[in-house]
Every structure is written in C-alpha cells, then in structure tokens.
C-alpha positions in Angstrom: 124.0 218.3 78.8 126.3 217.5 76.2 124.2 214.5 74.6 121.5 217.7 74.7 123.7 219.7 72.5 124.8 217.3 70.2 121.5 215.8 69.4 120.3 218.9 68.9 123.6 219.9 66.2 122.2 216.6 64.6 118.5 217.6 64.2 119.6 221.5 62.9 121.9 219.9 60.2 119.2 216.8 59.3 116.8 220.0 58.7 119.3 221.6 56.5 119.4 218.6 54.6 115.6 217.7 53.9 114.4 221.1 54.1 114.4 221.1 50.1 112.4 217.7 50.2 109.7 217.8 52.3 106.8 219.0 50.9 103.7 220.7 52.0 101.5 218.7 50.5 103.5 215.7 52.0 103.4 217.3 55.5 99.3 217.7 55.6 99.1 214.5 54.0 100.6 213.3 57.6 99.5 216.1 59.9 96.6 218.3 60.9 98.0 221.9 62.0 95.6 223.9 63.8 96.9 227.7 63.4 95.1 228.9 66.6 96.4 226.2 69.0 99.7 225.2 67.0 99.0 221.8 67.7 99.7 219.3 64.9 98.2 216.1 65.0 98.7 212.6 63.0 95.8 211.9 60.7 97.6 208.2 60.1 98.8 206.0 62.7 102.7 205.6 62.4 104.8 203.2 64.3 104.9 202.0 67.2 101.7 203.2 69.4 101.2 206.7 67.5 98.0 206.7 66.3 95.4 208.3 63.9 94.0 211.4 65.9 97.1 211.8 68.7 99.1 215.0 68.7 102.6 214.9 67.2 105.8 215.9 68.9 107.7 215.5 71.7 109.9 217.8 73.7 113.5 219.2 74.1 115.2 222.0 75.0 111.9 223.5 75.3 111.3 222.9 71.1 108.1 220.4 70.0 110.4 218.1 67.9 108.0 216.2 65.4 110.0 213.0 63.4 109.0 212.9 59.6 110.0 209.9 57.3 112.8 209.4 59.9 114.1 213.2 60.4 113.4 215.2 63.1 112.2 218.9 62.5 110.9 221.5 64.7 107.6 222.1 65.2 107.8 225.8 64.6 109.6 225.3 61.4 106.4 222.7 59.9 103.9 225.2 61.2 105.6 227.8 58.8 105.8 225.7 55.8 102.0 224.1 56.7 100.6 227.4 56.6 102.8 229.4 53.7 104.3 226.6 51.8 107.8 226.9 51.8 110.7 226.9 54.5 112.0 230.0 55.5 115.8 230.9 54.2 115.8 232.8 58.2 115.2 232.0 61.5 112.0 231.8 63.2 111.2 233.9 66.1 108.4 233.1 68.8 107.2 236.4 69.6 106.6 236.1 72.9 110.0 234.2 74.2 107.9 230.7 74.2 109.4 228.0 72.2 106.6 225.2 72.5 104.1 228.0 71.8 103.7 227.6 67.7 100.6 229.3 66.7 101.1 230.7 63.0 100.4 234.2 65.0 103.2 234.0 67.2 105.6 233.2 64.5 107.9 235.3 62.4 110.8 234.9 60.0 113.7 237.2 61.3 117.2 237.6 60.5 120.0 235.7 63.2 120.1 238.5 65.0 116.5 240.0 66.1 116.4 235.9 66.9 119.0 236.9 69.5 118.0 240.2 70.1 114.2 239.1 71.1 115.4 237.3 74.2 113.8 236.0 77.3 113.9 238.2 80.3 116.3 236.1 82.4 115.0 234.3 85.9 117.9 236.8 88.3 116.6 240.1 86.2 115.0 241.9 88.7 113.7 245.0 86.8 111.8 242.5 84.7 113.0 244.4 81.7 115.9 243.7 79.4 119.0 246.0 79.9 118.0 247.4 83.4 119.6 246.5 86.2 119.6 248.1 89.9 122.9 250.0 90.5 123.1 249.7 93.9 126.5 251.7 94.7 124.3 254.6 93.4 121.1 253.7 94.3 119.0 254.0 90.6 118.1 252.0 87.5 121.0 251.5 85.0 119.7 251.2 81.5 122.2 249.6 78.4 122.1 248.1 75.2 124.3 245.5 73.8 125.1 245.9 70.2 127.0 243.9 68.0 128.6 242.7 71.4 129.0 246.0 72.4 127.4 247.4 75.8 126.0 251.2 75.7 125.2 252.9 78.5 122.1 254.6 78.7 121.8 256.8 81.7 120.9 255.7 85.8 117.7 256.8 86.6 115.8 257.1 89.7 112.2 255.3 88.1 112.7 252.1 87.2 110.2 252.4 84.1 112.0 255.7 82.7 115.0 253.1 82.2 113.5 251.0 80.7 111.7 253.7 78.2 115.6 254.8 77.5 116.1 251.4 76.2 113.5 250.9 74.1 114.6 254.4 72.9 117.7 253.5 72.0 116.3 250.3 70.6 114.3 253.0 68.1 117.5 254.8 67.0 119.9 252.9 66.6 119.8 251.2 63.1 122.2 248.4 64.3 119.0 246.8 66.7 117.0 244.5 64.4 114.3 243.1 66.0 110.7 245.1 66.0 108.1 246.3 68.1 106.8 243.0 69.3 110.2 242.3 71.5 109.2 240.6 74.7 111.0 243.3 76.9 109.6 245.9 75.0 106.0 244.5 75.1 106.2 244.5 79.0 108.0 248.5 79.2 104.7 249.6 77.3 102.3 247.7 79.1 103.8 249.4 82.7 103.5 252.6 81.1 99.9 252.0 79.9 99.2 250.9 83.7 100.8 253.7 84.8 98.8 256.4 82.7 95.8 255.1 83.6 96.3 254.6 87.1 97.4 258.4 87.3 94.3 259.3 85.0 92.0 257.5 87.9 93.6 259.2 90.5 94.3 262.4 89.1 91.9 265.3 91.4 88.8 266.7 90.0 89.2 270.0 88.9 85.7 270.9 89.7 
C-alpha cells in the first residue's frame, strides 16, 4: 500500500512537471482517442511489445495510467487536453464516480473541492445515498451534510427518500457545496423520486 501511494505522489508531481511540455499535437501524433469509448490507442508501436493499433494504458488505483516519452500521466488528464487542447489548471472530475471511465462526456474540470464533494457512495452505505444513514436508536433516516469539515444535521425522517431530498436541499442552499447537479448521490435521489412518481401515477385509482 505504501509503494501504491508513493508511486502515485511520483506520477502527480511528474505531471506537474511536463504538463507545460506535452503537446496536443504531440499526443495525437502518438495516440488515437476515441471520445465515445475513452479508449486511447497507439498509432506507432513503442517499446517493448506495444504495438501499432493496441490500446494504451495500464491500471492503478483504479486510474488508466498511459507513459509518454517516459512520464506517466492519467488517462483522464490526455483525454482533456486531446479533445480541448490544453491541460486544465483544476481537477478533473468523472461524473459518475468511475475513474477508468474517460469519455470526454463524463469529464469535467472542477475546483479541489466538488472533486471531493462528488464522491462514491461507500460499499457499508446502506441508504445508497450520500449523508443518510439509518438511526436505529430512533428508528428513521438521518440526513447531514459535511461542509468544510463540518457535519450539519438535517432532520430524521421516517422515508428514506425524503432524507435524502433534504440533502440534496441543503446541497442547493448552501453556497459553501461546490459541486453541481450531476453528483453521483444526487443523480440516484432523483432517479428514486422519478420511480416513485410514476409508480404512484400507475397506481393511482381511476376517478371514473
């Protein structure tokens, strides 16, 4: 784990070095990027048994980690400067919470902290929505926000889905949250309450 996190120190600080001199038009001179897959691919063989035609990268931590004249830069980062021609001064956020996934549509430059903010929903999260959690001294959804390494509590609710709406509320007001509309947690809160409308609509008597 510790070679992990070192090597990857190395390759964020090789980045910040060569940023300025890797080119675009030196990047497709060496690489294919299609936009809808995010797959790059060589268009010259290069050492060892990479050839003309294979696709480029290799894993870690999750990252496609493609090696350049001898410096090793993320995927998502070459995708960005394939498709608008320069590096971005921010961070790169994968909308959805996959970091292999590096279509130019799932891609965004955000500030360090929507980065953060736009997290995965964690494997032990039950609710399967950020900042709920089941309260089960009192028997109902809790529903917080964590600003600026703050926690705010929103309220215990009885439906796990209005917890997660006061959230996403919160999310709304308060100027201190960053990230956008496309959050992962957010995404899945709105797509319950879409299934829940039109499950009630289907259901709902005739009036007739």
């Amino acid at each position: 784990m510790i070679y992990v996190i070192i090597l990857i120190l190395i390759i964020t600080v090789k980045e910040k070095e060569m940023n300025k001199e890797l080119s675009q038009e030196r990047l497709k001179e060496l690489l294919e990027y299609d936009e809808d897959t995010g797959i790059f691919i060589w268009k010259v063989s290069r050492s060892g048994n990479i050839k003309s035609g294979t696709v480029a990268g290799s894993k870690l931590q999750g990252y496609s980690i493609i090696m350049i004249d001898r410096i090793n830069y993320k995927a998502h980062r070459l995708a960005w400067l394939y498709v608008h021609g320069y590096f971005p001064e921010n961070f790169i956020d994968h909308k959805n919470g996959i970091r292999y996934d590096n279509r130019i549509s799932n891609l965004r430059e955000v500030s360090k902290s929507c980065n953060g903010q736009n997290c995965k929903i964690h494997s032990n999260n039950k609710s399967g929505y950020n900042g709920v959690s089941w309260e089960k001294t009192k028997k109902k959804w809790r529903s917080q926000i964590k600003i600026n390494t703050k926690h705010i509590f929103l309220g215990l609710y009885d439906c796990k889905l209005d917890a997660g709406l006061a959230r996403i509320t919160a999310e709304d007001w308060d100027d201190r949250w960053t990230c956008d509309s496309q959050c992962i947690s957010r995404t899945k809160v709105m797509q319950d309450l879409n299934d829940y409308i039109n499950e009630y609509r289907a259901n709902k008597p005739s009036n007739k």
